[in-house]
N, C-alpha and C positions, 0 to 999 in steps of 0.2 A: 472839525474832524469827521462828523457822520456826515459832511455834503463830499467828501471824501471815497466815502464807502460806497460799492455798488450794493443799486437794491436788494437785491437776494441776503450780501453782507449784513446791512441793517436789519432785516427782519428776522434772520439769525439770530443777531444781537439781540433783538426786543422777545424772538422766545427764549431764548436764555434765562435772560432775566424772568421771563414773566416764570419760569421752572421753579430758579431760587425764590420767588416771590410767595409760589404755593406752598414751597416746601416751608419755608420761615413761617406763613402763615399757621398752616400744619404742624407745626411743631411748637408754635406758643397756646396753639389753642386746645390739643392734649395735653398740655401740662396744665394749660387751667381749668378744661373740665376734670381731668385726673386728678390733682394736687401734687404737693412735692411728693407723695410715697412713689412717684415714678419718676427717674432722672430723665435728663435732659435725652439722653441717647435712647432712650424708651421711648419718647414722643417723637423724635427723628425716623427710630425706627417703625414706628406704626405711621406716621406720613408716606415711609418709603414704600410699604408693603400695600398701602392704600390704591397710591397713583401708580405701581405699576400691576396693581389688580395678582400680586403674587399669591396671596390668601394664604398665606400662614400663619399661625394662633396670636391672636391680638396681643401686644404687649402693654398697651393700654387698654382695660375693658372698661367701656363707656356701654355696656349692652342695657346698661340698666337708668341710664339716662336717654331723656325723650333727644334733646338736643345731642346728647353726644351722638346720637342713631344721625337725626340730621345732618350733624357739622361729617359724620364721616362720607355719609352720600354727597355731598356736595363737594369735597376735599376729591373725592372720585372720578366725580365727572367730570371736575375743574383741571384734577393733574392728569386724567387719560384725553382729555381734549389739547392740552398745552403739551404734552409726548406725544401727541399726533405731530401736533404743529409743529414740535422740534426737528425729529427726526424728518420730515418733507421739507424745514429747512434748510435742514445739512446734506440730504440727497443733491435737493438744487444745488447747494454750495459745490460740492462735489463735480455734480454736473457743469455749473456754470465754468468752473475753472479750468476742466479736461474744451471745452468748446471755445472756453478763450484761448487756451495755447494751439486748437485746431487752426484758431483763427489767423491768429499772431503768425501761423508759421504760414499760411498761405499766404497770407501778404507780402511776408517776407519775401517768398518763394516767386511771388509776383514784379516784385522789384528786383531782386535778381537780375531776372528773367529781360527786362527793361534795359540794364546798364550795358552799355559799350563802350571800352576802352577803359576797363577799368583794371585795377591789378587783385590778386589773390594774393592772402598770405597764408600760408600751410604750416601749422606748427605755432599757438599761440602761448612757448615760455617766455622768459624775461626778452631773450632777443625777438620774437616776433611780435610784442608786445610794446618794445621799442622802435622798430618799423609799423606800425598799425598808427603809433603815437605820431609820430612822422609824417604819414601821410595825411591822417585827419589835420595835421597842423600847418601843410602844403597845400591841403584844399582838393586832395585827391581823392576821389570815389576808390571803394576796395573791399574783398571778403574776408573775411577768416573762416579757416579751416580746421579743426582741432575735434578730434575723437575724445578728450576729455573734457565735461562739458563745467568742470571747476575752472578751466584755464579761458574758455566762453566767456563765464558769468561773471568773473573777477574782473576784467576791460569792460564790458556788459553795462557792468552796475554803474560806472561811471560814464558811459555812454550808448545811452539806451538803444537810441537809434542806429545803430551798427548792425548790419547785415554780418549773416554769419551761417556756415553750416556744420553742424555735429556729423562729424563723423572720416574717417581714415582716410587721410588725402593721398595715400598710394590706390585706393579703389577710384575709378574711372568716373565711377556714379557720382560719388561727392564730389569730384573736379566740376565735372558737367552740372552738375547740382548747383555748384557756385559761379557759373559762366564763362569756362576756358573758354569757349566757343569766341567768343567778344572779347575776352581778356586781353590788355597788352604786353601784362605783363606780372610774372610770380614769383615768388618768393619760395625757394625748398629750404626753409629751416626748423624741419624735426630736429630734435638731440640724437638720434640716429645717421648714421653716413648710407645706411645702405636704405632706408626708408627716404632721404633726399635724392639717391639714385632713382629709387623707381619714382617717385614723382615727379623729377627733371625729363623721363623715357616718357613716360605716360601724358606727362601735359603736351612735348612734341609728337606724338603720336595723332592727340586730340586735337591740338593747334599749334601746327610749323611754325607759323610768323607768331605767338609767343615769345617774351623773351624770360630768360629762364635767370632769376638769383639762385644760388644752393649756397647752402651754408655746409662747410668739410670739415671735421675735427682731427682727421686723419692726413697727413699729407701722402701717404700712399695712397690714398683713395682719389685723390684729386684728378688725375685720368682718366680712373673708371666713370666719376659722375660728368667728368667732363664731354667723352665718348658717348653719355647717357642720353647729352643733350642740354647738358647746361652750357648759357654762354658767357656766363662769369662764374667764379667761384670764390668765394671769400674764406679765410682761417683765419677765425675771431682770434685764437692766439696767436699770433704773425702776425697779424691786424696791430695786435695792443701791443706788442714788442717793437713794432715801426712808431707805433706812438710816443712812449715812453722814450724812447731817442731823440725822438723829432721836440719833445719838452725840455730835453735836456741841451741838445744844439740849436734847436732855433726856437727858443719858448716866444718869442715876439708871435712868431708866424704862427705857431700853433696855437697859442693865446688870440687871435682872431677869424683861425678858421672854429675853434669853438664858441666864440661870440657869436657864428652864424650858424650853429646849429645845436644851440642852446633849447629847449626844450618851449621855452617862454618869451623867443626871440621871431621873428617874420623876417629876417632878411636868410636868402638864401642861395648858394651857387648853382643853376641853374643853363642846361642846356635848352638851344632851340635846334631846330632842322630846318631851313628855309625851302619850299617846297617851287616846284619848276617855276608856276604864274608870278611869281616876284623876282624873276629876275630881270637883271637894272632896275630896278626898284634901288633906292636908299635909304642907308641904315637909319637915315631922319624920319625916318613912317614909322620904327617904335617911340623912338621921343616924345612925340604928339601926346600931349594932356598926358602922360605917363611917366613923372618925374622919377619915380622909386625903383629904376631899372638902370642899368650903367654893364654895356656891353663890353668884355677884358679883352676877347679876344675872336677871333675868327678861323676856321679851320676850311681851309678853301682846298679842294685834291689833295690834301694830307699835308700839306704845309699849312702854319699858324700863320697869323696878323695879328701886333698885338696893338691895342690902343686905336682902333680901327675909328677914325673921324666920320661925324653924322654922317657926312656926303657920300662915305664909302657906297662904293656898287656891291649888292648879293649875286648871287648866282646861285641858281638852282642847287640844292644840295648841299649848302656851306652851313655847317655847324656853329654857330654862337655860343659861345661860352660868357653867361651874364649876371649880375650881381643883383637881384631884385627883390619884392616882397610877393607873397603870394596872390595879390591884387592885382601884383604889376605883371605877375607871370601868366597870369590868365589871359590880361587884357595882350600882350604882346602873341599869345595861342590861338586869341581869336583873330588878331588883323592878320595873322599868319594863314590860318584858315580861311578867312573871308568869309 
């Protein structure tokens, strides 16, 4: 436990103790140069009045003993020496902690600073707590944004290493603060409609080729943040009424698109974008040593292919729709990349 503790912590801890140690000392040992005619809170209290040098009228008088004149001198010296050392413990303590969270956050701030291509989430309740969870579990880099720093430190505590910035994600500063600049892509899900408007206006303002989630509780609203600059918009209620159907007429189907995005599960449906240098390229170049991938479909100038055989030809710009694990989606990211 104490190889645990930072230095400053431990030595805290050792004048602590060494404080209760003078003070117990000081207090069995006026009660036995005194006797019982003084209680126990009598001898505490002339310990107390000793060590912090208060000098108000002894409640034990030992004036008349040689030793007791001693034992109070040295009970003096001993508690104003060990209240020195306290109190420049707890300063440091103090200090140390204010210069760790200096530290902590420049680092952070440094890594940040680092990422490209990463997404931002604005708004960390249960739903953006639920995409944060999602992406760490895709293997995707991303920020959180959140001016309440309970709703931080609650995902936080379970994931320490999570990049994050305190504070209003409709102000410009925080956006920037967390990397629109390089962002690919964010998430506006405050519990507000009009606080995911202005952060849909503001993150295209700051970065056009962003692409914009909002979340709308209002379906009048859905134009406004649309016009704002979001390029989807989602209504968790509409959302869960298409669900609750789709359970009741085709629970097979629905029962295995939730197999795949189970919380605790790695397969996932996944798009690609095939980029111009691979074209006539074939779709047998993701195959390779990358079993855990299985391509559904193909979206070539707006028309589908479904069940598209290894040898099929890509073309610049043809969209993959793919069934993989997050291993497989990277490695399929990077031969796409080169």
């Amino acid at each position: 436990m104490m190889n645990e503790l930072s230095k400053t912590s431990r030595h805290l801890l050792w004048s602590l103790l060494a404080a209760v140690v003078v003070m117990l000392i000081g207090t069995l040992g006026y009660r036995w140069l005194g006797g019982e005619q003084y209680s126990w809170l009598d001898c505490f209290y002339m310990t107390f009045i000793t060590v912090t040098t208060i000098g108000y009228v002894e409640s034990v008088d030992v004036s008349n003993y040689e030793y007791g004149k001693l034992f109070t001198i040295f009970i003096g010296l001993t508690g104003i020496g060990v209240l020195g050392y306290v109190l420049s413990t707890v300063t440091a303590f103090m200090l140390e902690g204010e210069f760790n969270e200096v530290r902590r956050r420049n680092k952070m701030e440094k890594k940040i600073a680092q990422l490209k291509g990463h997404y931002i989430v604005c708004g960390m309740g249960q739903i953006g707590s639920n995409i944060a969870h999602e992406l760490a579990i895709t293997g995707r880099h991303f920020v959180m944004v959140d001016k309440d720093r309970a709703n931080l430190e609650h995902y936080v505590a379970q994931h320490p290493a999570q990049l994050y910035v305190m504070g209003d994600a409709t102000d410009n500063e925080a956006l920037l603060a967390a990397g629109i600049k390089h962002a690919i892509g964010i998430f506006a899900v405050a519990h507000d409609d009009n606080q995911n408007l202005v952060i849909s206006l503001s993150a295209k303002q700051l970065n056009p080729e962003v692409r914009v989630i909002a979340r709308c509780h209002e379906l009048k609203n859905v134009s406004k943040i649309k016009s704002a600059g979001a390029d989807e918009i989602v209504l968790p209620d509409f959302a869960g009424g298409q669900r609750l159907v789709s359970a009741m007429v085709r629970p097979n189907v629905s029962g295995f698109l939730d197999e795949m995005s189970k919380a605790e599960g790695d397969l996932r449906m996944e798009e690609l974008i095939i980029p111009g240098r691979l074209h006539g390229k074939t779709l047998d170049m993701f195959y390779t040593d990358n079993e855990e991938c299985l391509v559904m479909a193909v979206n070539t100038q707006g028309k589908w292919h479904f069940k598209p055989t290894s040898d099929y030809l890509l073309h610049g710009g043809d969209i993959l729709m793919v069934m993989a694990s997050a291993d497989a989606r990277k490695r399929m990211e990077a031969l796409a990349q080169g």
